[in-house]
N, C-alpha and C positions, 0 to 999 in steps of 0.2 A: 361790332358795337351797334345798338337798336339805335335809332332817330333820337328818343327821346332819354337815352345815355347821352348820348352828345350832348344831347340840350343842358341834361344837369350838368355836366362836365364844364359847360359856358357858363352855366351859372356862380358856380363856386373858380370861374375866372380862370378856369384851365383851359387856353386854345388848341389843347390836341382834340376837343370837342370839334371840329373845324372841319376835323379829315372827312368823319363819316359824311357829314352833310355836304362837303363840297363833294363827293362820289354820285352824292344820292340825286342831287340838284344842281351840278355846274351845265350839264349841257344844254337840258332846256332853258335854263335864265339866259345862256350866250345866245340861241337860237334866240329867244325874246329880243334883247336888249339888240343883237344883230337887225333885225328889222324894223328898230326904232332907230339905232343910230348909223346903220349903215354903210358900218367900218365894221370888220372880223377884230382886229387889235381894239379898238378903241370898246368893243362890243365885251372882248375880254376883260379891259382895264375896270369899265360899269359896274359884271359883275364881281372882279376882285374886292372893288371897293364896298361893293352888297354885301360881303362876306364879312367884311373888316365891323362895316356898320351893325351887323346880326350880332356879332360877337361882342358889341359897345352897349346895343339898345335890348340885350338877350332879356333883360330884366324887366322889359314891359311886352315880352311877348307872354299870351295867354297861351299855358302847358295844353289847356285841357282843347286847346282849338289844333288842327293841323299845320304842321310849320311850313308849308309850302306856300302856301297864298300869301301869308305873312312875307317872306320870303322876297317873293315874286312881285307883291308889291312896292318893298325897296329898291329891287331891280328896275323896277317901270319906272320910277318917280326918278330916280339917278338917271336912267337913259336918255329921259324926255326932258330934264334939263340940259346933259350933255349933247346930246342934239341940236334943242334950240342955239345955244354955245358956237356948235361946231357950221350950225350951217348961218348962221350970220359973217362966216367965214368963206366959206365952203360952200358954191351953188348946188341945189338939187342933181343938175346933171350932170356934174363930175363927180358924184359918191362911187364908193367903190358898186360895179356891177355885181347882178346876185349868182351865186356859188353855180358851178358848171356839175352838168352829170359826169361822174368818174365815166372811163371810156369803157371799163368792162363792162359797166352797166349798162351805156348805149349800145353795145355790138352783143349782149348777149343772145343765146341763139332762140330762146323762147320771149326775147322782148320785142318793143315796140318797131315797128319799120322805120327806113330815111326819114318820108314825108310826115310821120307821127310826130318821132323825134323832132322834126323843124317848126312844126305847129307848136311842140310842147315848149320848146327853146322861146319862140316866138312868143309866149303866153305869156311865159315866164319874165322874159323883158319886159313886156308890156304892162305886168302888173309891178313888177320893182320898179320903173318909171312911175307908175300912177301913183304908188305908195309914195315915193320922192320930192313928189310934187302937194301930198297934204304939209299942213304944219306939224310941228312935231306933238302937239298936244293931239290932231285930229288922228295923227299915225300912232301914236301908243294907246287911243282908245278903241282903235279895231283892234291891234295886235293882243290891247289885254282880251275883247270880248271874241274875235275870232279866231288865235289864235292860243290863247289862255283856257278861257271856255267860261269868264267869270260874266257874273250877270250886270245890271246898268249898275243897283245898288250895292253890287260889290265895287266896280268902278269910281263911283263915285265916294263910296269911302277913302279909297286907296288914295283918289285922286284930290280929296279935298272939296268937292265941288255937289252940286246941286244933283241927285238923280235928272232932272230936269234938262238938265245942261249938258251930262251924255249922254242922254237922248238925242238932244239935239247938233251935238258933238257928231254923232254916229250917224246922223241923219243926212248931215251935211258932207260927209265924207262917201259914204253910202251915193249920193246923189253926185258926188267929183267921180269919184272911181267907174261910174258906170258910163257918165260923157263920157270922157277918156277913153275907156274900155271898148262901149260899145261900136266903131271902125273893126275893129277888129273882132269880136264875135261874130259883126254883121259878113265880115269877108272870109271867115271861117266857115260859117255856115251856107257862103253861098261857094266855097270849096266842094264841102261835103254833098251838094245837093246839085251841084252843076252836073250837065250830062256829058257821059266819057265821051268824049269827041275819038278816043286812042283805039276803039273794039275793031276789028277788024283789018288794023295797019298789018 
């Protein structure tokens, strides 16, 4: 079944329209809605309920636009209020930590070495902390522009808000992430550039 079978299928109120589009688009909305709210399950639950709401509001989606952005913007506005939600609960640093490399993949034998892999690990903490620590408004307008790929004025449609405003949304998170960050780029970089003390042992 095409994309847009399903769509008519939702329209005329059949939810076997559901299948194709949950194939086509469940992993990256989880992947989304995961590093906005932080939890694998609850990341799930977001976009279940994305899905529930596409098939409620099919009727003001525009045929002749692409159903993914459409989409993905229900996913982000559900997330970024379940978030806020979840962490007036729940402090930043007990969220769940971010997903681990499967082990084939660290030990394969054309991959990365120990010390790569403990940098990457290291990175990778470091930026799932930084992200933890914006608000959930400042963490789902990177998520939508850096890892979505939508531009301010798409954002800000999605988002309800001023282009103006996730500018300076982005700007301000943009400038958290990089304090935060920069310790560790700077001690990264001064890994990579220190002299081997080890040549000749």
């Amino acid at each position: 079944m095409s994309e847009q079978e399903a769509i008519e299928r939702l329209r005329r109120g059949d939810a076997g329209g559901l299948e194709a589009l949950i194939r086509a688009h469940q992993l990256r909305a989880v992947r989304a809605a995961y590093l906005i709210v932080r939890d694998r399950d609850l990341a799930e639950d977001v976009v279940a309920d994305a899905f529930v709401r596409a098939y409620e509001q099919i009727g003001r989606f525009d045929g002749a636009r692409p159903f993914a952005p459409w989409f993905l913007r229900l996913v982000v506005n559900i997330a970024r209020r379940r978030a806020a939600q979840r962490e007036r609960h729940v402090p930043w640093s007990e969220a769940s930590a971010c997903g681990e490399i499967a082990l084939d993949e660290m030990f394969a034998a054309d991959g990365p070495g120990p010390e790569d892999l403990a940098g990457q690990a290291a990175l990778r903490e470091a930026v799932w902390e930084a992200l933890g620590r914006l608000s959930p408004a400042e963490r789902a307008s990177v998520v939508q522009r850096y890892y979505l790929g939508l531009t301010e004025d798409e954002i800000a449609e999605a988002s309800g808000c001023r282009p103006g405003t996730i500018k300076w949304r982005l700007h301000v998170a943009r400038e958290r992430l990089r304090g935060w960050l920069r310790p560790l780029w700077d001690a990264e970089d001064h890994r990579m550039h220190r002299p081997d003390k080890e040549v000749g042992r």
